[in-house]
N, C-alpha and C positions, 0 to 999 in steps of 0.2 A: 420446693420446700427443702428437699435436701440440701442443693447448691447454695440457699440461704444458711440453712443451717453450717455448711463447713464453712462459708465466705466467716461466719464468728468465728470461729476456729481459727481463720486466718487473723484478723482483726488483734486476737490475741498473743498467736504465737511466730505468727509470720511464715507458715506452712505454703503450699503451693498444689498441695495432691488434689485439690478440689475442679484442677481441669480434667484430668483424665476422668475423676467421678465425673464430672457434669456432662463430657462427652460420653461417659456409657450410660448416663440417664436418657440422655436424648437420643441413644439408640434405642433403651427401652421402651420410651416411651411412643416411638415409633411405630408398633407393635398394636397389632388389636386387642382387643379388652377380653377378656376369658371369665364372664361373670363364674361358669362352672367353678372355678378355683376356688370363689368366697365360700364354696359350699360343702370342701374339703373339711374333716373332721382335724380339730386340733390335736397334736400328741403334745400332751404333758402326763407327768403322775407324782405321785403323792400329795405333800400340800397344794400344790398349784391346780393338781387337776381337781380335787376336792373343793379348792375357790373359786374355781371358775365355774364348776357345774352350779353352785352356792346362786353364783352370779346368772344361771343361766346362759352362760358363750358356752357354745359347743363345739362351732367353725370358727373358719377365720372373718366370716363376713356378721359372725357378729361379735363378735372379737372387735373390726373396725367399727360396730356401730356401738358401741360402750363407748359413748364418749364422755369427756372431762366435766364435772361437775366447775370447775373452777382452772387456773394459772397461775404459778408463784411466778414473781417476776424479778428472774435473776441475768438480766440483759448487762448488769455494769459489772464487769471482770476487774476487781478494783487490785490496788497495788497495794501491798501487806504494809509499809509505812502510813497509808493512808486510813484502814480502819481502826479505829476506836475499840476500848473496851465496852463489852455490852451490846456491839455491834453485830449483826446477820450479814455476808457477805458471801462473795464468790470469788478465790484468786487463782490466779492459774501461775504456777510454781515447778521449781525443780527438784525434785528431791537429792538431797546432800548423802544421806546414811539413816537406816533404819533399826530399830529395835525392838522389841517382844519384852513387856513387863508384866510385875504380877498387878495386883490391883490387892487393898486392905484387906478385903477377906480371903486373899491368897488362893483362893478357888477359881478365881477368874483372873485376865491378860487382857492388858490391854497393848494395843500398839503406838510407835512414836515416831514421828522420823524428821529430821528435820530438813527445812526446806528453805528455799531461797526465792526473791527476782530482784529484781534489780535497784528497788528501794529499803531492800535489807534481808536478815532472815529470821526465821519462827518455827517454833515449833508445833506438828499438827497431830492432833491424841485423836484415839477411835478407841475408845471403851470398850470392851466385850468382844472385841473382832479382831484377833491377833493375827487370825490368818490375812489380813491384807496387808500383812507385812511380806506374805510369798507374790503379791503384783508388786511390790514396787523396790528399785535397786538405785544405785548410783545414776544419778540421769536423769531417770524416767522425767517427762512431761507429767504433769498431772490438773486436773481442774477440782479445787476443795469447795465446800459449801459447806457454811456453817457457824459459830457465834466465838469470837473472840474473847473468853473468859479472863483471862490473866493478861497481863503485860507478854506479850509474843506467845503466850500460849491460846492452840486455834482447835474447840473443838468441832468436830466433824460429823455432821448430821450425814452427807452423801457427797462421792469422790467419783473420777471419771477419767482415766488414763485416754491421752490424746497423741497421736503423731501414725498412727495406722491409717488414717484418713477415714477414720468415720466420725462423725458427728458426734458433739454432747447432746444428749437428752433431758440429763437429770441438771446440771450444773446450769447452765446458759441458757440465757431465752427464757419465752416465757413456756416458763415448765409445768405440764399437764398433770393435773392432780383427776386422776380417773375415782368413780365410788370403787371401793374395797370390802374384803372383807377377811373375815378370822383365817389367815395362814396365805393369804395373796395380798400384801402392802399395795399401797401407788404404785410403789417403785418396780416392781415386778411387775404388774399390769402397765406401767409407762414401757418398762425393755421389750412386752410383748408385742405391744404396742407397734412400736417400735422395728422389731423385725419384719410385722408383716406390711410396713407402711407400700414398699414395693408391689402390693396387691390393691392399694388402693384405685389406682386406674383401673380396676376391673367392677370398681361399682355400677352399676346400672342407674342410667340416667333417666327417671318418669316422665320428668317436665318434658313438655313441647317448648324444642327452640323457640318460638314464638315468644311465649310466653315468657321464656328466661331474657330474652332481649329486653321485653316490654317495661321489666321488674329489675334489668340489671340486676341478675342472678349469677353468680359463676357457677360452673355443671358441678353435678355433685361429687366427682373424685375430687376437685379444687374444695370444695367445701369442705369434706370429710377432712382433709389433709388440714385445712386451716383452723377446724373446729380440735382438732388436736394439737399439732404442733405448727401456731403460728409465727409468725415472726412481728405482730405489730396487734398493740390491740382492735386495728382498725379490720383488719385481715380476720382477727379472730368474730369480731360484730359482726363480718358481712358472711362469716361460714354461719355463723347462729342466725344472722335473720334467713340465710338461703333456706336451713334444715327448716327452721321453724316455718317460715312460708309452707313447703313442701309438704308437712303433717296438717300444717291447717287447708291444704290445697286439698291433698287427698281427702281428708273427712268433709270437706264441702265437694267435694267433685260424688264420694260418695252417699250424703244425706240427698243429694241432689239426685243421684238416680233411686235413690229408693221412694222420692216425692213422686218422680216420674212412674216409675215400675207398680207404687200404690195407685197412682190416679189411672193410667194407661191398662192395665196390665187384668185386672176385674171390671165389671161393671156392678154399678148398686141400682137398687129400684129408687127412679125420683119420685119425691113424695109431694103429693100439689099442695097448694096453701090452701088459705080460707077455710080451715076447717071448721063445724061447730064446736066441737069440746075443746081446740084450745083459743077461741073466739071468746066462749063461754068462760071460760078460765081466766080469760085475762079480762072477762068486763067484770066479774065475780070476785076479782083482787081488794083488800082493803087497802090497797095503796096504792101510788102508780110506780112503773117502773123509770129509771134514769134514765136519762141520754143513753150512759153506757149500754145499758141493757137492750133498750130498744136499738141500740146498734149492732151491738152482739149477736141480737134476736134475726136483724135483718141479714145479717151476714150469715149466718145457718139456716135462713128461710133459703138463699142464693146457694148453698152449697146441698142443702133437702133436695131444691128442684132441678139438680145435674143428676146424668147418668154414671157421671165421675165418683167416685164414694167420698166424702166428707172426712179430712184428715185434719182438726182445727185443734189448738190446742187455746183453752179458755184461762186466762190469767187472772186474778182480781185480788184488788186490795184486800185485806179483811174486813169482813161485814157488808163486801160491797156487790151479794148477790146474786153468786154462781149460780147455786142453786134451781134458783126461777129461771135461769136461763136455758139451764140443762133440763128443765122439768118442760118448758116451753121447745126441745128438741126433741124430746120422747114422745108429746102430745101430738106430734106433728105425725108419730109413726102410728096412733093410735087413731087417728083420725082417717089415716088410709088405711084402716082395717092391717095395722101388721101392729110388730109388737117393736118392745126398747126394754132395753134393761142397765141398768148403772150399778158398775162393779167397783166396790171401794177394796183399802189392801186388810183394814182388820173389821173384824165383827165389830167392836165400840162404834166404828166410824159408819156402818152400814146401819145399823142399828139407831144413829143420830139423819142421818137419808132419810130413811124411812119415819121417821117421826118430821121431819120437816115436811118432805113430800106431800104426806096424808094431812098436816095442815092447811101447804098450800093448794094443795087439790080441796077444800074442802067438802071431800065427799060427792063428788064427782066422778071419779073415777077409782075403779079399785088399785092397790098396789100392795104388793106381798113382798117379805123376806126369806130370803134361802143363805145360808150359811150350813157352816159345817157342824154347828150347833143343832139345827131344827132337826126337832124328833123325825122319826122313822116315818110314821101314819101320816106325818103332816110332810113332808116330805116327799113321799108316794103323790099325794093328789096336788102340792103344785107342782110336782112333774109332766102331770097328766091336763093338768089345767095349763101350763106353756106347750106342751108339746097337741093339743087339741086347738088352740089360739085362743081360750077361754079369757086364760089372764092376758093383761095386754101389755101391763107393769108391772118391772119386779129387782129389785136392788138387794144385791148380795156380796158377799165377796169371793175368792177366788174357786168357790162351790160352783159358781155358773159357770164353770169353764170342763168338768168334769164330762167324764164321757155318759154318765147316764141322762144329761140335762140336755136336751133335744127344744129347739122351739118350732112351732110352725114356720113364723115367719118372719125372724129377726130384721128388722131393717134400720135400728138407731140403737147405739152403743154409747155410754158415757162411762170414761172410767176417771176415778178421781183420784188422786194423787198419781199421775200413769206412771213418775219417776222412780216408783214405788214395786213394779210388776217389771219379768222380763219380757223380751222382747216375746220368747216363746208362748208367753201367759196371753198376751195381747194377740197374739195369732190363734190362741186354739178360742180364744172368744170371737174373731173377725169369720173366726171356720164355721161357727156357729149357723150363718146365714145360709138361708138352703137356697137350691137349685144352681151352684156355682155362684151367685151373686154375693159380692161382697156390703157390709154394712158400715152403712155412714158413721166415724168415728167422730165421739168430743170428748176430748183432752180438757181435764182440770188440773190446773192446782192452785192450792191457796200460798204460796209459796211466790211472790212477786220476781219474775225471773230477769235480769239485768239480760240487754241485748246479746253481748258476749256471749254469755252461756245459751240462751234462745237457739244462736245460731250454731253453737257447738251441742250441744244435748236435744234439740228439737229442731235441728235446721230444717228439718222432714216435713214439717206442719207449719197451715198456716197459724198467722197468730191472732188473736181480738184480745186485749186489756180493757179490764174495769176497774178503771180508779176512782171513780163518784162514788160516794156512797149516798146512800139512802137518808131521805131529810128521816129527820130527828134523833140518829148518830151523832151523840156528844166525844169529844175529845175527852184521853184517858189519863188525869194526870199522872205522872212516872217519877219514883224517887227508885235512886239507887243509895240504900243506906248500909252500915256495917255496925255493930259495936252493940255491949246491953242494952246499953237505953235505948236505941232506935229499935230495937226489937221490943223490947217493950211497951215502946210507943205504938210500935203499928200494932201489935196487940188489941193493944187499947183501942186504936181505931174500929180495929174489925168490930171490937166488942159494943163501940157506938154505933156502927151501924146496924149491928146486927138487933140493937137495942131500939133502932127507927125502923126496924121491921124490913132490911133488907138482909141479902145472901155472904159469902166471902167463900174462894178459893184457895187453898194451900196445894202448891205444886213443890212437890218433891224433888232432890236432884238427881241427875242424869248422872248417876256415880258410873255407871259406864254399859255398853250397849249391852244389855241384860233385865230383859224384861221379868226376869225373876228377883235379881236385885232388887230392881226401882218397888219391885211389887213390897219384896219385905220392908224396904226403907219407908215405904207410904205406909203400912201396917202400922211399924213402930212406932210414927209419927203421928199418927192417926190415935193411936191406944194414949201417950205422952200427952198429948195437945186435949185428950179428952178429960185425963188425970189433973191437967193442972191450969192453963190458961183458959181454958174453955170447958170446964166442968159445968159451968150452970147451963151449958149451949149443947145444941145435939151438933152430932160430927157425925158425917157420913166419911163410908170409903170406897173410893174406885180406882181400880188398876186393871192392867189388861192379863194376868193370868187369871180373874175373877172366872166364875164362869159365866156363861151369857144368862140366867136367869141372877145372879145375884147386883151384875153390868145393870141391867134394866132396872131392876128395884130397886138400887142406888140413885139412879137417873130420875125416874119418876120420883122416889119419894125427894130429890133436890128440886126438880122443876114444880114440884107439889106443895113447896116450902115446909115440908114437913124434916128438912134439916138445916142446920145455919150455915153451917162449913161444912165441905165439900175437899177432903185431903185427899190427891189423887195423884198420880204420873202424867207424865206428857200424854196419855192417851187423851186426854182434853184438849190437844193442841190446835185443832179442828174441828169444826160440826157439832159442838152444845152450843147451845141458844136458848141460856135463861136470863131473860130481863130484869129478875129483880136482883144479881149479883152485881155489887158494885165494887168490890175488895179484890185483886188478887195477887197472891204474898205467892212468890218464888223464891224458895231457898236456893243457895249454891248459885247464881247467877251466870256466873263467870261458868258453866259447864255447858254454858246454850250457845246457840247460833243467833245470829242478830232477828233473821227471819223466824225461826223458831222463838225467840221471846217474843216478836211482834206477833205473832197467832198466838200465844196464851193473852198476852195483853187484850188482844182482840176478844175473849171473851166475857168481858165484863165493858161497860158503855153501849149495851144493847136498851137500855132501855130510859125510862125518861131522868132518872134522877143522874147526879156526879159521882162517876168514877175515878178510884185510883189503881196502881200498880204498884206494889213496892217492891224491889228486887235487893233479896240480900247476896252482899257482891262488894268489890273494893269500888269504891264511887270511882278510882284513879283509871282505869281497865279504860284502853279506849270504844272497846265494844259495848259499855256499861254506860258508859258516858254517851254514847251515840243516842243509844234507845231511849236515854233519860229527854234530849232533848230534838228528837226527831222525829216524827209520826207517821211520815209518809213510807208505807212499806217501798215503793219501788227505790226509795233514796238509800232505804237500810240497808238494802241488798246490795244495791251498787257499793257500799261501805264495809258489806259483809265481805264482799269479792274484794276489795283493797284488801281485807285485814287475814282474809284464810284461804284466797286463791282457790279454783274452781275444783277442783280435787274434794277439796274438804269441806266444800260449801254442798255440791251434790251427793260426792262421795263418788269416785272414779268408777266401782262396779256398778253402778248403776248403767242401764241400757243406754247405748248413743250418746254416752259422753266419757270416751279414751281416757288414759292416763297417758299425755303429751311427755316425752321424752326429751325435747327442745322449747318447743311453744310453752310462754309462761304468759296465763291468762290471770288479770287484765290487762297485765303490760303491751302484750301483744295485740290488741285491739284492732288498732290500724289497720296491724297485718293481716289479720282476720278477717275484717272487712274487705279488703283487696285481695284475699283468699276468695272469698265469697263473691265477688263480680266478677273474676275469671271463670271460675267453676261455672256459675250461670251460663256467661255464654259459650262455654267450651261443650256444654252440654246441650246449645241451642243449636250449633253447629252439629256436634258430634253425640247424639245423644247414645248410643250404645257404644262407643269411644271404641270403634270398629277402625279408625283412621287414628288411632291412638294407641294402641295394644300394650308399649311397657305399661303406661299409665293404668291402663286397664287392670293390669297383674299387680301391681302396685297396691293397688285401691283397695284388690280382694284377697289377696296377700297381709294389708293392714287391718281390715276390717271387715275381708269377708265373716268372720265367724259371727259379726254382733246387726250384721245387716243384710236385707235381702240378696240377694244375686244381683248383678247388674244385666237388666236382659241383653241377649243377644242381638 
């Protein structure tokens, strides 16, 4: 890269110093790798060290791994006759004579100097920066960048004295525009850059040659080098697909041993089939269950009777029946005499469990709530009642994870929304299982997950999707409207339904992650909407800082019809199930996720009559327009992953899905996939990656902290 980089040097000025550089490169490079180096502390101070810590680089090796957001591209060295006014350019000049002026408010200097090649001469201004009139004299070489304002006047964004025989960085080529921040420009973080490129061969290479053959990979000093200052866009593609391979390789090499390390690593009790209570349970259903389900069901009957623990993660459309599924996995543990519990992330949503549950069980079997709500007394005795094996069911939220909550004999876990809980939340429930045996885990969400992300946020679990829904699920028509009158209108609608003796929801906006917010904003809305469009109509309200008894009696008096509307927050986004609701009006549109509007849609077309949805929003929005005319959750998600990329679709802290540094998902897909069939089998071969060992350090280096150990 170097020797590229002076060969332009040459190209422009006719120089020759680039042999002797390229002969002490290649005695450098001759030289073994000293990763320890990358790991030396940086000396800087004042602004610089202040921006950099800002940034996080501490060493030099991550100094080199701050890499470029972007590349100007300033490869054509043009000749001062040949640019235009109004033009961006780079000329490489001589300077003739220089000077020091004042500028109109006489407080500041600028500098001037005039310069020459060989199609004529110009002059080159630098605003505010007088001092670079002490680099440059009669003679000097110089390389300008910058916008040609005037007839031969040239001003100067960034300048680059040459004939020392080191390289342009800022001027020529394609020029590396690294993130920045308050008191460290590019341009500093490029010259850092820059000094320590000579340490780049001391990176440490993960990949197995192998593997890099397989994939035409160049090793990773070539990358890094190219990922910064390349000499071709092609050169710079193949350093970004190497890195990006490499991030998607490690987190599949590592979801891949933490699949191993869960199945291998515990054992669970298998639970045998043909019980009678969930025999009895499911001949006792007023309905049948789908395709899906009876396939979902069979697939957790198959992971029930291993000694392997059960790590599934349950996917389904909305409306399309987790529920019974995961009720039909608990049953399984109640029928071998042990117990199950399903842990949702708030009390609203635990509190909607437990009222499905106790239908579809219809009194068949008992099933209690614990939260951090329930009184003290009642509390006491279902503790006594799990920890005795009395109860045998019982759904809570993160209360069952606490140290006073003991059960006999935990052997089936369902947690729903799991992208929702940390990884630590999810282990001190798995610890719950007594005598060392681990308990069979099922993963919900209603959140229809695109493969991409599956494999990056849950590569760990198998997976079962339900996309059938249940006969007599009507489709939910969807307007996306703006302006008075369509608010009006839909008004009026609700107020015709609600006049044929059906329900309506008003979901308030996500004005920003604040569940105290949304709370007031549903208040206000709630009080408003009672005063004046809906004064003859009762209006109920729910939000999630309610308390849990006032939660409930909201709930009940809307599934009781004893309210019309129902003004509430996204805490509705999941898990109500009233049939007779056929309305539901979301303000602010445009502040939702595609997925997240198809679960509020999803709660109204539960029952026999037509549903609509109307979102207020700019109809123009392409995320608005999507949901208006697409219904299939798994299609939106794929659509939501175009429009907001995986970061902002899961949300990067969540557990088991990184924030990629290189890998930009969904673009990277391919990659990812062929991430994911080397990892396989590099762990079929090498499963404790004992014949791998960078790779090994690598792995847990990137992710030990968010993922198991990789065993020994």
């Amino acid at each position: 890269m170097v020797v590229a980089a002076l060969r332009r040097v040459t190209t422009v000025f006719g120089t020759a110093e680039e042999l002797t550089r390229e002969a002490a490169l290649a005695t450098e490079l001759r030289s073994l790798p000293r990763p320890s180096l990358l790991g030396q502390p940086l000396q800087a101070t004042g602004k610089v060290a202040k921006g950099l810590a800002a940034l996080g680089i501490a060493t030099h090796g991550d100094l080199i791994e701050h890499l470029p957001h972007s590349h100007r591209d300033r490869r054509d060295a043009r000749k001062i006759g040949s640019v235009g006014v109004g033009e961006e350019a780079t000329v490489a000049v001589t300077v003739r004579s220089v000077t020091v002026k004042p500028m109109r408010d006489r407080r500041r200097k600028r500098a001037e100097a005039r310069v020459f090649d060989e199609s004529g001469p110009m002059l080159a201004v630098w605003f505010n920066r007088p001092w670079v009139a002490r680099e440059l004299s009669e003679g000097t070489q110089v390389l300008l960048h910058g916008k040609l304002r005037r007839r031969n006047e040239f001003w100067v964004t960034e300048h680059e004295l040459v004939g020392q025989g080191e390289a342009p960085v800022h001027t020529v080529g394609l020029v590396p525009v690294h993130p920045a921040t308050a008191g460290l420009p590019a341009s500093v973080l490029r010259s850092l850059v820059w000094e320590d490129y000579g340490l780049l061969r001391h990176a440490v290479e993960p990949l197995p040659a192998a593997l890099r053959v397989a994939e035409r990979l160049p090793d990773r000093p070539a990358a890094l080098a190219g990922a910064h200052f390349p000499d071709s866009e092609d050169e710079e593609a193949g350093a970004r697909r190497r890195l990006a391979f490499e991030e998607l390789f490690l987190l599949q090499v590592a979801t891949g041993a933490r699949r191993r390390h869960r199945r291998e690593g515990r054992r669970a009790a298998p639970l045998a089939t043909g019980g009678l209570l969930t025999e009895s349970w499911r001949d006792a259903l007023p309905f049948r269950l789908t395709g899906d389900q009876d396939a979902a069901c069979a697939d957790i009957d198959s992971d029930l009777g291993s000694e392997r623990p059960m790590q599934r993660l349950l996917m389904g459309e909305v409306g399309s029946g987790k529920t019974a599924v995961a009720l039909h996995a608990m049953l399984r543990a109640v029928d071998n005499d042990r117990q199950a519990a399903l842990m949702a992330p708030t009390e609203t949503l635990a509190e909607q469990h437990l009222i499905t549950l106790d239908r579809l069980l219809g009194g068949l079997a008992p099933v209690e709530l614990l939260t951090g709500s329930t009184p003290a007394g009642r509390r006491r005795e279902l503790l006594s009642r799990l920890a005795s094996g009395e109860l045998g069911l019982v759904v809570g939220t993160h209360a069952l994870i606490e140290d006073p909550v003991g059960f006999r004999d935990l052997a089936v876990c369902v947690v729903d929304e799991q992208h929702r809980f940390g990884v630590r939340q999810r282990a001190a429930l798995d610890a719950k299982a007594p005598g060392g045996l681990a308990p069979h885990v099922l993963h919900m969400t209603a959140t229809p997950i695109p493969r991409t992300l599956s494999l990056t946020a849950y590569g760990d679990l198998d997976a079962t999707v339900l996309r059938e829904l249940p006969a007599g699920r009507r489709p939910v028509e969807t307007y996306v409207v703006d302006g008075s009158r369509a608010r009006a209108r839909a008004y009026e609608r609700i107020r015709e339904e609600i006049a044929a003796g059906r329900q309506c929801f008003v979901v308030c906006p996500l004005v920003e992650e604040s569940e105290a917010l949304q709370a007031t904003a549903a208040t206000v809305e709630a009080e408003r909407l009672q005063r004046t469009e809906f004064r003859d109509q009762r209006v109920a309200l729910i939000h999630g800082q309610m308390a849990t008894s006032q939660k409930q009696a909201a709930m009940r008096s809307f599934a009781a019809g004893e309210a019309d509307v129902l003004v509430a927050t996204s805490v509705i986004e999941v898990g109500i199930d009233v049939t007779n609701a056929t309305v539901m009006l979301i303000e602010a549109a445009e502040r939702y996720g595609l997925s997240q509007l198809h679960q509020l849609r999803g709660r109204v077309g539960r029952g026999e009559h037509k549903s609509v949805c109307i979102l207020f929003g700019d109809p123009k929005l392409p995320r608005l327009k999507a949901i208006a005319s697409e219904r299939d959750g798994f299609r939106l998600a794929e659509v939501d992953l175009d429009l907001r990329g995986a970061g902002e679709l899961l949300g990067t802290r969540q557990s088991g899905l990184p924030e990629f540094r290189v890998a930009r998902l969904p673009d990277d897909a391919e990659l990812l996939e062929r991430a994911h069939a080397h990892a396989g089998a590099l762990l079929e071969r090498d499963p404790a990656l004992a014949e791998n060992t960078l790779l090994r350090d690598a792995v847990i280096a990137r992710f030990g902290s968010d993922l198991d150990p990789i065993p020994a």
